[in-house]
N, C-alpha and C positions, 0 to 999 in steps of 0.2 A: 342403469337401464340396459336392455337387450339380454343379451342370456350368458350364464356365468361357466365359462370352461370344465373346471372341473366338475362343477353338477352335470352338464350334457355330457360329457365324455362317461360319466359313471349313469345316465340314464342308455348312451349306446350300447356299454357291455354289459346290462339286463337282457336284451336281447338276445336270440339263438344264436349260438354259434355254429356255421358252418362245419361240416365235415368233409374233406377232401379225401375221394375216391383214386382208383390205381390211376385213371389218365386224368388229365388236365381239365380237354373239353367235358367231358363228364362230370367233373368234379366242380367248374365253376357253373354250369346247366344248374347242382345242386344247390350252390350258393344262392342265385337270382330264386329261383322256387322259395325256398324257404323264408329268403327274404319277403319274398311278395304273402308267404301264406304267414307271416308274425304280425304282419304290418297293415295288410290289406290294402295297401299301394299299388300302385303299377311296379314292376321292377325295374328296379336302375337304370339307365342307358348308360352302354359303355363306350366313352369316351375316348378311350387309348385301347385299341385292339390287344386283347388279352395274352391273345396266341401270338407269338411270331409265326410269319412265312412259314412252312414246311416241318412245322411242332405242334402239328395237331397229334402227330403218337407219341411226344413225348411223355414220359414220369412228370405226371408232379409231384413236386414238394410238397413236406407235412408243416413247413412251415413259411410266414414269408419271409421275401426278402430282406436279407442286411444292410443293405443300402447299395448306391449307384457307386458308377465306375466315374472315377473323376473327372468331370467334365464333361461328362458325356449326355445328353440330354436323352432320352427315353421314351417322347412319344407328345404328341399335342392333346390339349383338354380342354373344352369348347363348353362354354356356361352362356346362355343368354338370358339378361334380366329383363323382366316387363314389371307392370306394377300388378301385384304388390308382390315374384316371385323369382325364383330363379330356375331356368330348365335347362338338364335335369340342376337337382339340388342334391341327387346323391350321388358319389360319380366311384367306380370300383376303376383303382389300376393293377395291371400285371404284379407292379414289385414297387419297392421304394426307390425313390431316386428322383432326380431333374426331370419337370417336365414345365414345356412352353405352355401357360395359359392363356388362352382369348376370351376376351368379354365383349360380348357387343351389346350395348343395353335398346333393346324394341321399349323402353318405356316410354311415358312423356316427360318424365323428371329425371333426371340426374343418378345414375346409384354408382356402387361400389363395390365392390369384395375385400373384406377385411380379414387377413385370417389371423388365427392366435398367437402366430408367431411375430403379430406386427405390420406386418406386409400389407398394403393396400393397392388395391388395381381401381380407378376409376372410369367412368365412360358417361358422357352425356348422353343424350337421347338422338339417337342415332347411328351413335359411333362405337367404334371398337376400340380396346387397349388389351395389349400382352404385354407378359413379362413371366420371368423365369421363376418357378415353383419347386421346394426344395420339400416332396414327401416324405415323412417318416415312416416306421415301420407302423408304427400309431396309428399314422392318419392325421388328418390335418382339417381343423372346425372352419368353417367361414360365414362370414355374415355380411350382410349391407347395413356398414354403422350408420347412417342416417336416423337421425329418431322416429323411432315408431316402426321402422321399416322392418327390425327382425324381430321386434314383438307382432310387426302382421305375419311373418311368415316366413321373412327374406334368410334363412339360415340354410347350413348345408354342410358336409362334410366329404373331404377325398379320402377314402379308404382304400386299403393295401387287399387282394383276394387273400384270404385264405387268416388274415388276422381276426380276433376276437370284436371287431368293432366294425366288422363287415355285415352289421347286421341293424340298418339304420333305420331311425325312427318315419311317420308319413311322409310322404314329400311336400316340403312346406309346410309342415306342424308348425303353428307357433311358437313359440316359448310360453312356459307355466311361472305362477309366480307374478306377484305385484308387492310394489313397495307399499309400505305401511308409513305415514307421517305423524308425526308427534307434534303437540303445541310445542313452539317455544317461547319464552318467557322474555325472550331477550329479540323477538323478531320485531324489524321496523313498526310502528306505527298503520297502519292503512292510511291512506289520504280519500276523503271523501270526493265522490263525485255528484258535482253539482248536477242534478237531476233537471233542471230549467232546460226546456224548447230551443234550441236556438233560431233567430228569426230566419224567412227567407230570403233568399242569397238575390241581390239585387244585379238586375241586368237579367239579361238572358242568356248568354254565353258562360261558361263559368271553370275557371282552372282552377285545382284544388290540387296541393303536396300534399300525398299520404308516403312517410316513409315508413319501410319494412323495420322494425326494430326487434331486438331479443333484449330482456331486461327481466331483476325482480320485481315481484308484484304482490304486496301482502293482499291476500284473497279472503281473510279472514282474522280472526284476533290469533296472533299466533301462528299463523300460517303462511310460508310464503311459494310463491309457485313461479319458476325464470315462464315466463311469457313470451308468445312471439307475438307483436301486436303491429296493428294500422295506424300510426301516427301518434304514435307510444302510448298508447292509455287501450282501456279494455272495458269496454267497446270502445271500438272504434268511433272518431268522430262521427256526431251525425251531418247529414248530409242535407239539406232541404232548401228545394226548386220548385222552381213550375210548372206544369203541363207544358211540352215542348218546348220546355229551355234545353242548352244542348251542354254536358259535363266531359269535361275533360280531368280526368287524375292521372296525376306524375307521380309514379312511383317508383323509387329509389332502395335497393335493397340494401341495406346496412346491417344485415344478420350476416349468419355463418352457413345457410342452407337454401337452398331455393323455395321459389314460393310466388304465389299465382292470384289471381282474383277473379270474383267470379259475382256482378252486381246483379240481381234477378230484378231491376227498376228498366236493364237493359234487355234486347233483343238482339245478338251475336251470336255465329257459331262458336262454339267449343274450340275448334281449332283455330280461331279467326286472333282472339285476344284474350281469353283465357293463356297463356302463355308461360312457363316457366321463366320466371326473373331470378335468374342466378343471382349469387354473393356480388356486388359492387354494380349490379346492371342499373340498367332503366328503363321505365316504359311506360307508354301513357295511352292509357284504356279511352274508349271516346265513345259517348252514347247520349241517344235523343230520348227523353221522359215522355215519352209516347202515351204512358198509362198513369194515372193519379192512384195512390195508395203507400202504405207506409211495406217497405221494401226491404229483405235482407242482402247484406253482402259477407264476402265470407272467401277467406283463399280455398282453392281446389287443387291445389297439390296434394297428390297422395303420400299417405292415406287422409285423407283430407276429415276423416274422423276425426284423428289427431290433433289436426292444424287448427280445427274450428273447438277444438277440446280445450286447447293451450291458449286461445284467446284469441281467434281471428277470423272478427266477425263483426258487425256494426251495421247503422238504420241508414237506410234514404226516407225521406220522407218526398213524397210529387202531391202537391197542391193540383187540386183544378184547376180551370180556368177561374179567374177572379180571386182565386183565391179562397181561405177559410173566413167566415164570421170572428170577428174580437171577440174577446175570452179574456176572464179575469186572471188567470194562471193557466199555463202549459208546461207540457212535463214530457221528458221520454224517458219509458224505461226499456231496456233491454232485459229479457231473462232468461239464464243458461246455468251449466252444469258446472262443475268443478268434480276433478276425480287424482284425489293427489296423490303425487308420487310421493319420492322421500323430500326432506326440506329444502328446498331450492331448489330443485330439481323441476323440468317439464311435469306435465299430468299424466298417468301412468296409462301409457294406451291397450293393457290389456284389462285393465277396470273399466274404463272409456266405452271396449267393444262388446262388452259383455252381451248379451240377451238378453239378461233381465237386469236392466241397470240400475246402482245405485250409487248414485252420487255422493262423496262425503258432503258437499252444499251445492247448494241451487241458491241464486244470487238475482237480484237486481240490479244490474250495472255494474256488475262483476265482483261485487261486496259482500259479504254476511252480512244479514242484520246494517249494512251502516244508514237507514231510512228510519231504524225502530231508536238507534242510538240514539240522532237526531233527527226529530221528523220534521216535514215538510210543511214549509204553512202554506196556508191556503185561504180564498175571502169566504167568510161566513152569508149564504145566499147566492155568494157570485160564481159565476161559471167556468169549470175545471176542465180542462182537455188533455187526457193524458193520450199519447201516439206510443202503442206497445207493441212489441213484438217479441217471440218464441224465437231464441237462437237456437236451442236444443245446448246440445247436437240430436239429443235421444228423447225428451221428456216432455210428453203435453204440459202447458200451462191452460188451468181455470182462473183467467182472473178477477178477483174479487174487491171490493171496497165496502168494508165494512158499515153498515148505518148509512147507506147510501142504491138509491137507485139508477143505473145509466139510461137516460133518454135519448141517447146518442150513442149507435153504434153504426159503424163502418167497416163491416170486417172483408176482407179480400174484395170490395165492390158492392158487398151488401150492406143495402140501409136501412137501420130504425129511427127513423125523426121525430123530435118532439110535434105534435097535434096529428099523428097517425091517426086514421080510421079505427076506432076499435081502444083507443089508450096506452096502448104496449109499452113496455117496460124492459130493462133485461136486470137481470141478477147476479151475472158472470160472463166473462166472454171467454169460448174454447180457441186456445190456437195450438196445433198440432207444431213440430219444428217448422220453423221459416215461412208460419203464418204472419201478419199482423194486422192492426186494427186502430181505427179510431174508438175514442171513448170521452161519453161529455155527461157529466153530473154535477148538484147545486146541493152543498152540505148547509142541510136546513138550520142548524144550531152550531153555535160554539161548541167545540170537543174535538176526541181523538177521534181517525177517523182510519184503522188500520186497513191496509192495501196488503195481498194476498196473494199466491196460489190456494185456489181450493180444497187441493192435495194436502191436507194437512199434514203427511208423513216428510212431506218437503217445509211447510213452516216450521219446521223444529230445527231445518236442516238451516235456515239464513234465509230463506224467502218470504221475507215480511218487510214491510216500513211502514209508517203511519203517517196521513194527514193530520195537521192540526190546524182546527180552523178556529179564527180568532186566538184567543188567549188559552184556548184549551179546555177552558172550563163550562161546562152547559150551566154550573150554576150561578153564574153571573149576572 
C-alpha cells in the first residue's frame, strides 16, 4: 500500500526541468513559475530561506549542491499535517545538507512523516516533533505511513533548487495505482455469520465491550482482507435497546492505529466523544436512544472512507416504547462493499474512493454469497422481520425478496402497515449509505425465497442469500 519509491521518483523527473539564469534570485523566481505553470498548483512555499543574508548578487550555480559541511545544520523545515494533507507538501531547499524538521500535526488523528530513507517523525493531534533531516542532492520522498493516509494525499517530497526533481507533481496528488487480488485456493475457509436478531438487551442501563481489533477475514471464497473490526467480526455486533434506555460502550483499542466511533442512534458533538482512541487506549462512549429506528455506527477516523471500507461498521437497533409485535423469525442484515487490495492485505483506498465505484463484492454481513450457500429458514405463512441496513460506504441498496410482498415497512420513521387505507404494498425498500429500515413479510408457500439488492450488477458480485421456507419445496 501507499506509493512505491522508485515509480514517484521517475513520475518527478518527467517533469520540466528548471533552468538556472546568471543570478540566483532570478533563477529560482524561474524555478517556482515553471513549477506552478507544469502542475497547476500554487507554488511551493519555501521553507528554508534560499538566499543567505547579503547573496542576493550572488552567481549561482549550474548545479546543486554536494552535500553539507559536517555537522553543520543548514536551515529549519516546517511541515504542518491536517487531515487528509500536509502544508506545504512540496518544500525547495537552498542545497543538500542537514536540516532541523518540525511537524506539528492540526489534525484530529495522529500522523506521521515517513521518509524513504526510513526515518519517521510522528506527532499526535496537537503536537509538534523535530528531528534532524539528512537531504540529498536527490531529494528526499515522504509520506504519512498510516493506511490510506498517502493514498488520500498525505505524500510529499524535499527537493534540492536547481536539481532535476525540482519540478514536483499537485500538492497533495494522491498516489495512482491499486492492487489487484487473486483467489487463493488455499485461503481459510469463511465462517458463516449467523444472520438471527439478537433479543433486546434487558434492563435499561446497558454496558457493552466493543474492542478495536485488526485480524484476517476471508470476505469471500478465496479471498481474504486484514480487517479492522468492532468486537472482531464484521459487522459489528448488533446492538439492540429501547427507547430511552441509556448505552454505555467500553472500547479498548488493541490494533496498531488509531481509531474513533461515531453511533448515529446518538446525539453528541463531534468533538465531545467522537475521539481518537490510540493503540492500547480506552474509552467509553455514553448515549441516551432518544429516537426508535434501526441505526448505523461506524469509526470516523480519517479517512474514515477507509475505515468503514475495511470493516468498521455495525447496527443499533432502538425499539419503541413497548416494544416490537412477536414475529415468527427476525433477521439483521448488514450490506456493504468490499474493494480489495492484494491478499491479506487492508481494502485498497484508492478503489474505495473512486467516483464511480466499483466494488469487487457487495456482501451481506460481510460475506459473498454465504446466505445462497446456506440459506435461511424461515416459517411457511408465519411472520418474518428482517432489520436492514446500507453500510455503504458508497452504494445504494434496493432491497428485494423474491416471491414475496412487505407489508411492513419502517424506513428512517416512515410507515407502511398492514390494513392501510388504500392496501399498499411495497416491492423493494431504497436505502441510500447509512439508511435503515424495518421490513415484515409472510412467505405464502413452501420454497426458495431469494433476498437481494435490486442492482443486479451487484448480485453477481455476492449480494444475494435466500430464504427457505418450510422444506424448500412448493411441491409438497
Amino acid at each position: 500500500m501507499g506509493f512505491v519509491p522508485g515509480e514517484t521518483q521517475a513520475a518527478y523527473k518527467q517533469g520540466a526541468t528548471a533552468m538556472f539564469n546568471a543570478r540566483r534570485a532570478v533563477a529560482l523566481t524561474a524555478i517556482v513559475l515553471l513549477v506552478a505553470a507544469c502542475t497547476g498548483a500554487p507554488p511551493p512555499k519555501w521553507t528554508v530561506s534560499p538566499i543567505a543574508a547579503g547573496a542576493a548578487g550572488a552567481e549561482a550555480s549550474a548545479e546543486p549542491s554536494s552535500g553539507p559541511v559536517a555537522g553543520s545544520v543548514l536551515g529549519t523545515i516546517e511541515i504542518t499535517a491536517v487531515d487528509l494533507a500536509f502544508d506545504p507538501s512540496n518544500v525547495i531547499v537552498d542545497k543538500a545538507g542537514s536540516y532541523d524538521l518540525k511537524l506539528t500535526n492540526k489534525g484530529a488523528a495522529t500522523h506521521n512523516i515517513t521518509f524513504d530513507d526510513g526515518k519517521v517523525l510522528s506527532a499526535d493531534p496537537g503536537q509538534s516533533a523535530t528531528a534532524t533531516v539528512e537531504v540529498p542532492a536527490a531529494g528526499l520522498m515522504f509520506k504519512c505511513s498510516i493506511p490510506g493516509h498517502a493514498q488520500a494525499g498525505m505524500t510529499g517530497m524535499i527537493m534540492v533548487a536547481g536539481s532535476s526533481e525540482a519540478s514536483p507533481p499537485p500538492s497533495g496528488a494522491p498516489t495512482t495505482g491499486t492492487a489487484t487480488a487473486s483467489a487463493d485456493p488455499n485461503a481459510a475457509p469463511y465462517t458463516r455469520r449467523d444472520p438471527a436478531a439478537p433479543p433486546v438487551m434487558a434492563g435499561t442501563v446497558h454496558d457493552i465491550d466493543l474492542p478495536i481489533t485488526e485480524q484476517d477475514m476471508t470476505v469471500a471464497a478465496g479471498y481474504v482482507v486484514h480487517v479492522w473490526t468492532f468486537g472482531g467480526q464484521v459487522p459489528g455486533p448488533v446492538i439492540r435497546v429501547h427507547l430511552g434506555d441509556t448505552v454505555r460502550v467500553h472500547l479498548t483499542n488493541q490494533g496498531t492505529m488509531s481509531h474513533s466511533i461515531d453511533f448515529h442512534a446518538s446525539q453528541t458533538a463531534m468533538n465531545d466523544q467522537m475521539v481518537e482512541i490510540k493503540p492500547g487506549a480506552t474509552f467509553t462512549y455514553t448515549f441516551k436512544a432518544d429516537y426508535a429506528g434501526v441505526w448505523m455506527y461506524h469509526c470516523g477516523t480519517a479517512p474514515a472512507l477507509h475505515h468503514i471500507a475495511n470493516g468498521m461498521f455495525g447496527m443499533v437497533i432502538v425499539e419503541p416504547k413497548g416494544g416490537l409485535p412477536k414475529v415468527d423469525n427476525e433477521f439483521a442484515f448488514v450490506q456493504n462493499e468490499w474493494y480489495l487490495g492484494a491478499q491479506g492485505e487492508p481494502v485498497d483506498y484508492t478503489k474505495a474512493s473512486s467516483g464511480a465505484p466499483a466494488p469487487d463484492f457487495v456482501t451481506f454481513n460481510g460475506i459473498a454469497n454465504q446466505y445462497k450457500d446456506t440459506p435461511v429458514p424461515v416459517t411457511t405463512k408465519g411472520r418474518v422481520r428482517v432489520f436492514i441496513l446500507d453500510a455503504g460506504p458508497s452504494i445504494d441498496s434496493s432491497f428485494h425478496v423474491v416471491g414475496t410482498i412487505f407489508d411492513t415497512v419502517i424506513k428512517e420513521g416512515i410507515a407502511l402497515l398492514p390494513g392501510n387505507t388504500g392496501g399498499w404494498g411495497a416491492q423493494a425498500v431504497d436505502l441510500s449509505p447509512a439508511q435503515g429500515a424495518i421490513i415484515e413479510f409472510s412467505p405464502q408457500e413452501d420454497g426458495m425465497y431469494p433476498f437481494v439488492t435490486h442492482a443486479f450488477n451487484f448480485v453477481v458480485r455476492g449480494a444475494i442469500g435466500v430464504f427457505m421456507a418450510g422444506d424448500g419445496d412448493p411441491k409438497n
